[in-house]
Residue frames as qw, qx, qy, qz and C-alpha x, y, z in Angstrom:
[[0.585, -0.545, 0.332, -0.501, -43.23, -14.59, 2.84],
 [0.213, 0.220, -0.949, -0.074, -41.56, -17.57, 4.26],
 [0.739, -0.326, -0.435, -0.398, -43.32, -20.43, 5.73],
 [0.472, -0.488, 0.558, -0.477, -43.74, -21.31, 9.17],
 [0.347, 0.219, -0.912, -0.030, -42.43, -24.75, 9.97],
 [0.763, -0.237, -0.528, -0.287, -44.95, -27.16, 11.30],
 [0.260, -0.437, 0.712, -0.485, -44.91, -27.67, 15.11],
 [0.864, -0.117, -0.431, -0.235, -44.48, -31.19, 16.06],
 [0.371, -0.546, 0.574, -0.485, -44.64, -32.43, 19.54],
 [0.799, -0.296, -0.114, -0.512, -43.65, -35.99, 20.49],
 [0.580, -0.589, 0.553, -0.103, -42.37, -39.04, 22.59],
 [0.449, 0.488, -0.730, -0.163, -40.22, -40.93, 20.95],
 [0.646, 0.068, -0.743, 0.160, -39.74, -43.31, 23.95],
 [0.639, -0.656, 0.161, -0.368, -40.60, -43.54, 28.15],
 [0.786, 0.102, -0.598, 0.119, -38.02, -45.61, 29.75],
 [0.662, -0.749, -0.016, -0.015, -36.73, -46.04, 33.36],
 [0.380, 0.745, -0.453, 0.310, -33.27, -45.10, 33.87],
 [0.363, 0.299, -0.740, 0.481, -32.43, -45.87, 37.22],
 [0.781, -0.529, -0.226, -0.243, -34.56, -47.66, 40.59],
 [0.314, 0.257, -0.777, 0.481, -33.15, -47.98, 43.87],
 [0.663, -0.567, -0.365, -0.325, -34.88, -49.59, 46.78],
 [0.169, 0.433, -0.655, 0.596, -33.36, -49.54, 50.55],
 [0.663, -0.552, -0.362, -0.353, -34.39, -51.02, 53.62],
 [0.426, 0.365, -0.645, 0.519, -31.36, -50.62, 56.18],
 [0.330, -0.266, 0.709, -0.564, -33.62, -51.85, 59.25],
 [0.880, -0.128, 0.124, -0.441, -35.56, -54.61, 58.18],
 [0.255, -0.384, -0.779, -0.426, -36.34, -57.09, 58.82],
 [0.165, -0.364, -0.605, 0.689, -36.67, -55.40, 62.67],
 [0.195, -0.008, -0.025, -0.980, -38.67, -52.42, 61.14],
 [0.391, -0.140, -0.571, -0.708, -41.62, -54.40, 60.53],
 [0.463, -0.415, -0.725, 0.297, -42.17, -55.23, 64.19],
 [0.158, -0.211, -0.367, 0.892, -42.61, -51.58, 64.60],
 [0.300, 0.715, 0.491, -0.398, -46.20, -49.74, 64.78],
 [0.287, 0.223, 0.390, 0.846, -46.28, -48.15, 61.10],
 [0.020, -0.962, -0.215, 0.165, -46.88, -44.38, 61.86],
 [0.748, 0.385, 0.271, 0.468, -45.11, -43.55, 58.86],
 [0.112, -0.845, 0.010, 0.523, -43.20, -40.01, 58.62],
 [0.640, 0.626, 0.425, 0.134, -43.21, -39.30, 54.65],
 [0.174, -0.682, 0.041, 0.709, -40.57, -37.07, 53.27],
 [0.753, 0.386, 0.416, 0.334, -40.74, -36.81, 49.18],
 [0.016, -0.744, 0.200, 0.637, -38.60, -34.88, 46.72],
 [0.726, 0.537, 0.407, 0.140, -38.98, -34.56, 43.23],
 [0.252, -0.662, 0.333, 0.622, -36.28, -33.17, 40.20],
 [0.771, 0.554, 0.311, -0.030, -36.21, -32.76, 37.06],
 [0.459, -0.564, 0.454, 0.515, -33.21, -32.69, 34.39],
 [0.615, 0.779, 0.078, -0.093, -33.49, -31.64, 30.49],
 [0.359, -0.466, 0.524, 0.616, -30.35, -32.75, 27.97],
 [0.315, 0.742, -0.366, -0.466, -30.04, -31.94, 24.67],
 [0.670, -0.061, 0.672, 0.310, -29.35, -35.28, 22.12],
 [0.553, 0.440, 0.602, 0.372, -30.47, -33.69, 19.14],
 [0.078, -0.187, -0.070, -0.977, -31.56, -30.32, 17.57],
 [0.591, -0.386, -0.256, -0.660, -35.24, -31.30, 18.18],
 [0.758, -0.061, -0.647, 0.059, -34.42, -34.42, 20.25],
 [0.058, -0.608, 0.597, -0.520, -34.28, -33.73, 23.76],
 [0.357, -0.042, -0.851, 0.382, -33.68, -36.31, 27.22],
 [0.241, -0.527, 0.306, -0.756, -35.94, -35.21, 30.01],
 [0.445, -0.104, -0.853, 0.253, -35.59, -37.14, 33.20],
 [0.593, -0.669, -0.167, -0.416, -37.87, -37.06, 36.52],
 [0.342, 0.066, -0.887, 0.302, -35.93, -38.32, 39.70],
 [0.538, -0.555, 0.102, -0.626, -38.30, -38.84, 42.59],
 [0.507, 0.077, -0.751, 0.415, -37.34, -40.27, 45.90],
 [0.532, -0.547, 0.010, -0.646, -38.92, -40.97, 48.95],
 [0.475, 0.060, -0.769, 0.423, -37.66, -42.04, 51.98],
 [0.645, -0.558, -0.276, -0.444, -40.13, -43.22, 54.74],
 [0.224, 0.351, -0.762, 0.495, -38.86, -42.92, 58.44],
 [0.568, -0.722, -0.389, -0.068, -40.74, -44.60, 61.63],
 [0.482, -0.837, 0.103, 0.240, -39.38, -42.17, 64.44],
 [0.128, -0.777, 0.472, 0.397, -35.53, -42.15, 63.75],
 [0.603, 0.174, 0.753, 0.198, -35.79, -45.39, 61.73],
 [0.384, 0.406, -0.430, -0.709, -35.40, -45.51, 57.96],
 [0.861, 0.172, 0.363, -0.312, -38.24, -47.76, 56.68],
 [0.693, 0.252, 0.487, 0.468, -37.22, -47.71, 53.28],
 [0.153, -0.630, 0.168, 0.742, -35.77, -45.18, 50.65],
 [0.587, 0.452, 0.625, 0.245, -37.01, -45.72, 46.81],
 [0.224, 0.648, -0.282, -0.671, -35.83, -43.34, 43.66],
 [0.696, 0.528, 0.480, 0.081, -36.99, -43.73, 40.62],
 [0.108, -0.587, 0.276, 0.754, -35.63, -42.13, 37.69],
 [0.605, 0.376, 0.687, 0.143, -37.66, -41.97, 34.87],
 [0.266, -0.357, 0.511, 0.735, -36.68, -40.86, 31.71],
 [0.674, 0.518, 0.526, 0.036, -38.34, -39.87, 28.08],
 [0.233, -0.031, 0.455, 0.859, -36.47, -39.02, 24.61],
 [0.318, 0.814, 0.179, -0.452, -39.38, -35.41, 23.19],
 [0.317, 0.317, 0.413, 0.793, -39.04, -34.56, 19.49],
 [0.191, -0.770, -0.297, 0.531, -39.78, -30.92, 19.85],
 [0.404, 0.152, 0.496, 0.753, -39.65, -29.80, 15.78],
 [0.043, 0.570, 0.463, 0.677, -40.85, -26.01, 14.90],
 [0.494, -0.793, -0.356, -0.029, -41.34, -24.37, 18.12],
 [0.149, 0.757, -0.388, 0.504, -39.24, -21.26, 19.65],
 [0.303, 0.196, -0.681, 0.637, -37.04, -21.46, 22.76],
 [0.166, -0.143, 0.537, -0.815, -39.69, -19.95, 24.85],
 [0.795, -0.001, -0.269, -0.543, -42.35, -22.20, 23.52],
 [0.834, 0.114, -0.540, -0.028, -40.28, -25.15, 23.93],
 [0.047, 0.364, -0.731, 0.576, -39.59, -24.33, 27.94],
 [0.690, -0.023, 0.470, -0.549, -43.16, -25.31, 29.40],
 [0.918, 0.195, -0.274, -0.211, -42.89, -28.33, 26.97],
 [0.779, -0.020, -0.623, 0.071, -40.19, -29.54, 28.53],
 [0.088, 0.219, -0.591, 0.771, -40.04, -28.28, 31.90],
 [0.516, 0.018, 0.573, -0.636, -43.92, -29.18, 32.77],
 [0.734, 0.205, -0.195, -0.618, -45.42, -31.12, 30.01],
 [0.802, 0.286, -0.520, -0.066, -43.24, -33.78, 28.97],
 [0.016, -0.092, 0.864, -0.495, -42.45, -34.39, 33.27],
 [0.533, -0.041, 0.347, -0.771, -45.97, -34.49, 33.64],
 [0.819, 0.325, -0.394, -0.262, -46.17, -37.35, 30.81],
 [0.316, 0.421, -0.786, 0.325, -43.42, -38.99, 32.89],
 [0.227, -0.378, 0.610, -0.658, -44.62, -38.89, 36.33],
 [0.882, -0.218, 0.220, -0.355, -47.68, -41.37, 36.68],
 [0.942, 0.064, -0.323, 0.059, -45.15, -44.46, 35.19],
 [0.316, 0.393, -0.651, 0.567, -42.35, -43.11, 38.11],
 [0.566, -0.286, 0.239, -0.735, -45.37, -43.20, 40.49],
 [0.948, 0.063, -0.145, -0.277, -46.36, -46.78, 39.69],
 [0.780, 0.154, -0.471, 0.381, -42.58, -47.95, 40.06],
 [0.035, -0.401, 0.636, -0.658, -42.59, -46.40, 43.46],
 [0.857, -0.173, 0.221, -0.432, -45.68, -47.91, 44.60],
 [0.890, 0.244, -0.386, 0.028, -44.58, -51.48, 42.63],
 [0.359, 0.458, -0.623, 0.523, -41.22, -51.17, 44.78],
 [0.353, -0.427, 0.268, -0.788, -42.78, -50.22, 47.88],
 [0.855, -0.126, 0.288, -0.413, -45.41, -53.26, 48.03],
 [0.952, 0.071, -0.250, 0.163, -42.45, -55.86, 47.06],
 [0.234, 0.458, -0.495, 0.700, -40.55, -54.59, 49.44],
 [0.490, -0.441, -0.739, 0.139, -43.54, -55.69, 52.30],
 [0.084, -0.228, -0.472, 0.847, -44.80, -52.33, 53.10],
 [0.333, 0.666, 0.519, -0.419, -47.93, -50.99, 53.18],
 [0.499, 0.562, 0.511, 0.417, -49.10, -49.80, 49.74],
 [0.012, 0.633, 0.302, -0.713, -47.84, -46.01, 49.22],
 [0.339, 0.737, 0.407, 0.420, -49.83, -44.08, 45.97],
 [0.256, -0.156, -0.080, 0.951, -47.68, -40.66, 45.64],
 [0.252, 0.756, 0.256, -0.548, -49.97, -37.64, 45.17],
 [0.575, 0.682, 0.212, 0.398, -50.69, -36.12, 41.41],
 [0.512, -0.488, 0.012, 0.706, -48.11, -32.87, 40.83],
 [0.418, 0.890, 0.180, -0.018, -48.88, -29.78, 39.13],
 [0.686, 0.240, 0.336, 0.599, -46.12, -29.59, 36.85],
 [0.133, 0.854, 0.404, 0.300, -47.24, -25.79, 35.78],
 [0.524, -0.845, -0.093, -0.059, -46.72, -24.81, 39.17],
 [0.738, -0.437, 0.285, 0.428, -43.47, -26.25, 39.89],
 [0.564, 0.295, 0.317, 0.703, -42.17, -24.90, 36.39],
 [0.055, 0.851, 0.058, 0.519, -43.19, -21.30, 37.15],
 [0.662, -0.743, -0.040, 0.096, -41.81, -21.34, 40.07],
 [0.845, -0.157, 0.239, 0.453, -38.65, -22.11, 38.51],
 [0.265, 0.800, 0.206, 0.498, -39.35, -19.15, 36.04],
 [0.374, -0.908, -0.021, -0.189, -40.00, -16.99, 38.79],
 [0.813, -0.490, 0.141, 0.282, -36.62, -18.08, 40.52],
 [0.600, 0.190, 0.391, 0.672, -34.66, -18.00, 37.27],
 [0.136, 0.662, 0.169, 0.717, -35.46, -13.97, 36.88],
 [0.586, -0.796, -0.124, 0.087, -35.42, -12.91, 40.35],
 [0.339, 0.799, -0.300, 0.395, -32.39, -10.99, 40.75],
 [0.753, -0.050, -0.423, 0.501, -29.27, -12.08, 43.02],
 [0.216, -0.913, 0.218, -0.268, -29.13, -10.32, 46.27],
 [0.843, 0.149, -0.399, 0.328, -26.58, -9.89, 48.13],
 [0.461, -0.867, -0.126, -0.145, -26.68, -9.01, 51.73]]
């Protein structure tokens, strides 16, 4: 009987790939009442560097409008390198499609807020994100069958 290889899950490394901040009306925006209008979108992108070694990036971006006015626009892109050694294909989708973003997200959170309040707006703290959720969903999408009306 052979042996089953050891499953070993971990983060090599957390880094930030890429920040943008925008403010294409201030300084005039900040003479306006802030009754923010919040839109946020979040993505997520898995490459391959190794056999075990994978990339998996977060992007999240949020761009805050008063009425037609963009306040400001901030994306993060944070980024961590997963060793992912002894585990099957279908083991090793919820590891990186909800775990190892969830492990991401509070330090892309913190560099939106950080941006935000040196940029001279109010302070904004993104909501937590159920990772789980958003990765079945994708399941669920990814096996749905292709109509075509």
């Amino acid at each position: 009987m052979a042996e089953q290889e050891e499953k070993k899950f971990s983060i090599q490394k957390i880094f930030c790939k890429d920040v943008s901040f925008e403010t294409p009306n201030s300084p005039k925006i900040f003479t306006q009442k802030w009754q923010p209008e919040v839109d946020f979108n979040l993505g997520t992108h898995v490459e391959p560097i190794d056999d075990d070694v994978f990339e998996v990036a977060i992007t999240v971006t949020v761009t805050v409008k008063i009425g037609d006015q963009v306040a400001y626009l901030a994306e993060v892109v944070q980024a961590g390198i997963f060793t992912l050694k002894g585990f099957t294909d279908a083991e090793r989708g919820p590891l990186l499609g909800s775990y190892s973003p969830s492990a991401l997200f509070p330090y892309a959170r913190e560099a939106i807020s950080d941006l935000v309040s040196k940029g001279g707006f109010p302070q904004l703290l993104l909501a937590p994100v159920n990772f789980d959720a958003v990765y079945a969903q994708h399941v669920q999408q990814q096996s749905a069958p292709n109509t075509v009306n």
